[in-house]
C-alpha positions as CSV (number, residue, x, y, z in Angstrom):
1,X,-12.9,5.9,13.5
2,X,-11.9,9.6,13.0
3,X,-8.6,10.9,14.4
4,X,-8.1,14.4,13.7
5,X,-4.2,15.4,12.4
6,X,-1.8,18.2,13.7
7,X,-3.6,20.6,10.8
8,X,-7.0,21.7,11.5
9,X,-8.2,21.8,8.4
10,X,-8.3,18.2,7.8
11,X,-9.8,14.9,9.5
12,X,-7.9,11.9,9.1
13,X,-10.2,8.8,8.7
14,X,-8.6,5.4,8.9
15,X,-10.2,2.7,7.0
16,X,-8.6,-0.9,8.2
17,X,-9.8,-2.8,5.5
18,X,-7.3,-1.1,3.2
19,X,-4.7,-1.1,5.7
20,X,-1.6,-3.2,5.7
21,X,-1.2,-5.8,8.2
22,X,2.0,-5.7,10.4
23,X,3.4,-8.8,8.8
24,X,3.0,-7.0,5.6
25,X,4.4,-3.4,6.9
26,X,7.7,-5.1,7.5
27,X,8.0,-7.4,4.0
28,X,9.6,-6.3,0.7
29,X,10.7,-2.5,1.7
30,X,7.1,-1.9,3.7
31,X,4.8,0.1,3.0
32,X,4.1,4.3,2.6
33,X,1.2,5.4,4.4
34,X,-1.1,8.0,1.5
35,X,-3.7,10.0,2.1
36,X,-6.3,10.9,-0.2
37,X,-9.5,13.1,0.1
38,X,-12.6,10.7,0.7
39,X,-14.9,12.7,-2.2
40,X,-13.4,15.7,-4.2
41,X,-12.9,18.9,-2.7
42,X,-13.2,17.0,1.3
43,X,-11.9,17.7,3.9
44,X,-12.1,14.5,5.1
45,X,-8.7,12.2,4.0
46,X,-8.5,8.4,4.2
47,X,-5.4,6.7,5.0
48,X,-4.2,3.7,3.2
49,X,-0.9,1.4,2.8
50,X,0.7,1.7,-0.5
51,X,3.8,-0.9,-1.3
52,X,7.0,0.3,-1.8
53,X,8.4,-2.6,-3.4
54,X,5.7,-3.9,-6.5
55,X,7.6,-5.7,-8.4
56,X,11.6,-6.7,-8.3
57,X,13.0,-3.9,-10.6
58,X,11.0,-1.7,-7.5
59,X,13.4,-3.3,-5.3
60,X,16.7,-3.2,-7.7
61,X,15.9,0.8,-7.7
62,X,15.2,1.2,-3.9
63,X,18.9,-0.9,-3.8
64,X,20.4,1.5,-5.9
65,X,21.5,-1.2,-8.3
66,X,20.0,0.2,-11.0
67,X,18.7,4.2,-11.7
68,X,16.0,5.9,-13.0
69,X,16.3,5.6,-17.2
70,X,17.6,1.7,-16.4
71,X,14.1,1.3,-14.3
72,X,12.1,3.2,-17.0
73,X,13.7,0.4,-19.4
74,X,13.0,-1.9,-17.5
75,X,9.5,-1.5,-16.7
76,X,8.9,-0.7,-20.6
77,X,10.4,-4.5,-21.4
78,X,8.2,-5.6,-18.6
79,X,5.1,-4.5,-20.1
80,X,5.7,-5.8,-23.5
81,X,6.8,-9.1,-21.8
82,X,3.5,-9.4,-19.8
83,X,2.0,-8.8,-23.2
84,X,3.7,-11.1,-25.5
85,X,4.8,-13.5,-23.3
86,X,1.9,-14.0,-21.1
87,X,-0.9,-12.7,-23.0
88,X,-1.8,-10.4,-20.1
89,X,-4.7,-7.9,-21.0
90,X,-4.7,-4.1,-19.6
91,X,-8.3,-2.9,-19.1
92,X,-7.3,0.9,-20.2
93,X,-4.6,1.9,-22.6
94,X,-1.7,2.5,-19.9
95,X,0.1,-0.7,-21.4
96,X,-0.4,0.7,-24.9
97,X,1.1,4.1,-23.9
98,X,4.1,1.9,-22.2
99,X,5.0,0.4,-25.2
100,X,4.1,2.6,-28.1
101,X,4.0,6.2,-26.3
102,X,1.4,7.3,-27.8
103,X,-1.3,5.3,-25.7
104,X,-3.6,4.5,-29.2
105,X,-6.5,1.8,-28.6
106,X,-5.1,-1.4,-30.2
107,X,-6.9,-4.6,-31.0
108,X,-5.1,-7.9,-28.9
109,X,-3.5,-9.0,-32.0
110,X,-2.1,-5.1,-33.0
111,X,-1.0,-5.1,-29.1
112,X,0.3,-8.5,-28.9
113,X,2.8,-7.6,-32.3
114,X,3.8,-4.0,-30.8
115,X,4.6,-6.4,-27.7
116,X,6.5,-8.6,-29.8
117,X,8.5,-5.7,-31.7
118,X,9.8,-4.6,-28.1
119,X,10.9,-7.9,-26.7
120,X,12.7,-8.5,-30.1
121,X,14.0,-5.3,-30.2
122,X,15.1,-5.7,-26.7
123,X,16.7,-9.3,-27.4
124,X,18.6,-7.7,-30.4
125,X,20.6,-4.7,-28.0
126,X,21.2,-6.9,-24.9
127,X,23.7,-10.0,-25.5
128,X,22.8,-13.4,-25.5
129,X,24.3,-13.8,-22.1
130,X,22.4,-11.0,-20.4
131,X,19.4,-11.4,-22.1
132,X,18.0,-14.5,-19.2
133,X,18.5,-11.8,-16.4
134,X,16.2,-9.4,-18.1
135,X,13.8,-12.1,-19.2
136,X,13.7,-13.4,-15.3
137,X,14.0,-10.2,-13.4
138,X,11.8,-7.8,-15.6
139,X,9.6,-10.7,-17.1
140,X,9.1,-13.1,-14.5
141,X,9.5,-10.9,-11.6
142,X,12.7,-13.2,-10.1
143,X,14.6,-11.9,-7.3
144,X,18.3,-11.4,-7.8
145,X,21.2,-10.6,-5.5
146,X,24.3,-8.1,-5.4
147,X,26.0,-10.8,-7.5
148,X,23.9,-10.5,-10.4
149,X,22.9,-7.1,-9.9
150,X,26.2,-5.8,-12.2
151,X,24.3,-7.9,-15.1
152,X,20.7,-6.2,-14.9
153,X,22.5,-2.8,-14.7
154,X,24.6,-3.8,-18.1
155,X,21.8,-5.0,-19.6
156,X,19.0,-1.9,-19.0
157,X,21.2,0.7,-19.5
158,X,22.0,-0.6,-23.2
159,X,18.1,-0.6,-23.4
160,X,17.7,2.7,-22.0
161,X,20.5,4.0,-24.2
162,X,18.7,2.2,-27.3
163,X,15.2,3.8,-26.6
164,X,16.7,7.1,-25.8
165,X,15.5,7.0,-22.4
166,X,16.7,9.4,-19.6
């Protein structure tokens, strides 16, 4: 189904298989409608649903509990957690360029020790006390309230300060 847009340059083509369903629209901050071009240089763009909230520090950033260099930090631990912790396997070398910014092909074992070397590194800035709210926010994707939020904030912004981020 074709539906042309307000410019008439471009034809909008909606594919519902890639669509969001309502139920889903309205769950964890909805969903951003994107268009893309169908084949290079077409004029012809397909709609599709994009999440706004992936993952909880998503969520903690859309709250304004946290900013920008503390959700960089954050997402940096969370990739070496996945790693380390999980043994969780990227196909292309975006997780090696989260953690060692220079995106070098790794073996599992040279990945799984640069993994290691950022959650350790991470452990040693953040207290003891703060160190479970990182682990189950930015590791194990848990969902924390306002209460909690002060702790997360304390925590990633000693991070961000430690990796120079921001």
């Amino acid at each position: 189904m074709s539906k042309r847009c307000t410019s008439p340059s471009f034809i909008v083509k909606k594919n519902y298989s890639i669509l969001a369903t309502p139920e889903r629209q309205k769950k964890n901050g909805g969903v951003v409608r994107e268009y893309e071009p169908e084949t290079p240089n077409s004029r012809v763009m397909v709609v599709h649903h994009k999440a706004r909230v992936e993952c909880q520090l998503d969520r903690c950033l859309r709250m304004s509990w946290i900013d920008k260099p503390e959700y960089e930090a954050g997402i940096k631990f969370r990739s070496a957690f996945m790693i380390y912790a999980e043994g969780v396997r990227g196909k292309d070398s975006t997780q090696a360029l989260m953690i060692d910014g220079r995106g070098c092909a790794m073996t599992d074992a040279e990945r799984r020790d640069r993994a290691k070397h950022v959650v350790d590194d991470a452990y040693s800035v953040v207290c003891p006390l703060d160190r479970s709210i990182l682990r189950r926010v930015c590791g194990f994707d848990e969902r924390i309230f306002k209460e909690e939020s002060h702790k997360l904030h304390r925590s990633l912004d000693a991070l961000a300060r430690h990796w120079k981020i921001g």
